[in-house]
N, C-alpha and C positions, 0 to 999 in steps of 0.2 A: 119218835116214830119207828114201831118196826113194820117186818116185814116177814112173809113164810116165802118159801122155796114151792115151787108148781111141784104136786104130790102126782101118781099116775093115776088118781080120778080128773085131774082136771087137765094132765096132757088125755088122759083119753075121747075127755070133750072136746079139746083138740084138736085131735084128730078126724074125729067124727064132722065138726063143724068145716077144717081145711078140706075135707074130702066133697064136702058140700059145695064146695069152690065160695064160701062166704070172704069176708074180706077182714083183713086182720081188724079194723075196727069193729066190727059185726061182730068178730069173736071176742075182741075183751069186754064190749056192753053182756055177752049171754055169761063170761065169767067173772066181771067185776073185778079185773084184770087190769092195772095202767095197759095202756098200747107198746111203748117200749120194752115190758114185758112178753108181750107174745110174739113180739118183732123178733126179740133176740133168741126168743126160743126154736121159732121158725129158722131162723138162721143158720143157728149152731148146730142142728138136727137134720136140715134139708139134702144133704151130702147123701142120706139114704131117701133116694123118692121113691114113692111118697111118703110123708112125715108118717113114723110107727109112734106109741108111745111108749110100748114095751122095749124098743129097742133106745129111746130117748133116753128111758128111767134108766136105763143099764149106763148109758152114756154117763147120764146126771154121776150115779155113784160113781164110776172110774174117775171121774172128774173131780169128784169131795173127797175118792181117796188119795188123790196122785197132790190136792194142796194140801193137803196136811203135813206137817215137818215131820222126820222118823224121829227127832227128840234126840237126847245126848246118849 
């Protein structure tokens, strides 16, 4: 089983749909989305209200860059 990482088309339906005040399950059935998925992404993003996804996606890479090991 894989899995993709939430790209900034689908935080920006995201967004669009959080701004709508729909409910995290209302948003994974329009993205086909697990729910735990958008739970945690709501979460880890929420600190800036309301949820951007321009400012997410910036998040996400600082984030993929800072696990990655600097190597020997």
């Amino acid at each position: 089983m894989s899995y993709t990482h939430l790209g900034i088309i689908e935080r920006s339906k995201l967004e669009i749909l959080h701004q709508q005040e729909k409910s995290a399950r209302a948003i994974t059935r329009e993205l086909g989305r697990h729910p735990a998925t958008i739970c945690r992404e709501l979460r880890r993003n929420l600190a800036q209200k309301p949820y951007r996804a321009e400012q997410s996606q910036e998040s996400y890479i600082q984030r993929r860059k800072s696990s990655i090991p600097a190597g020997k």
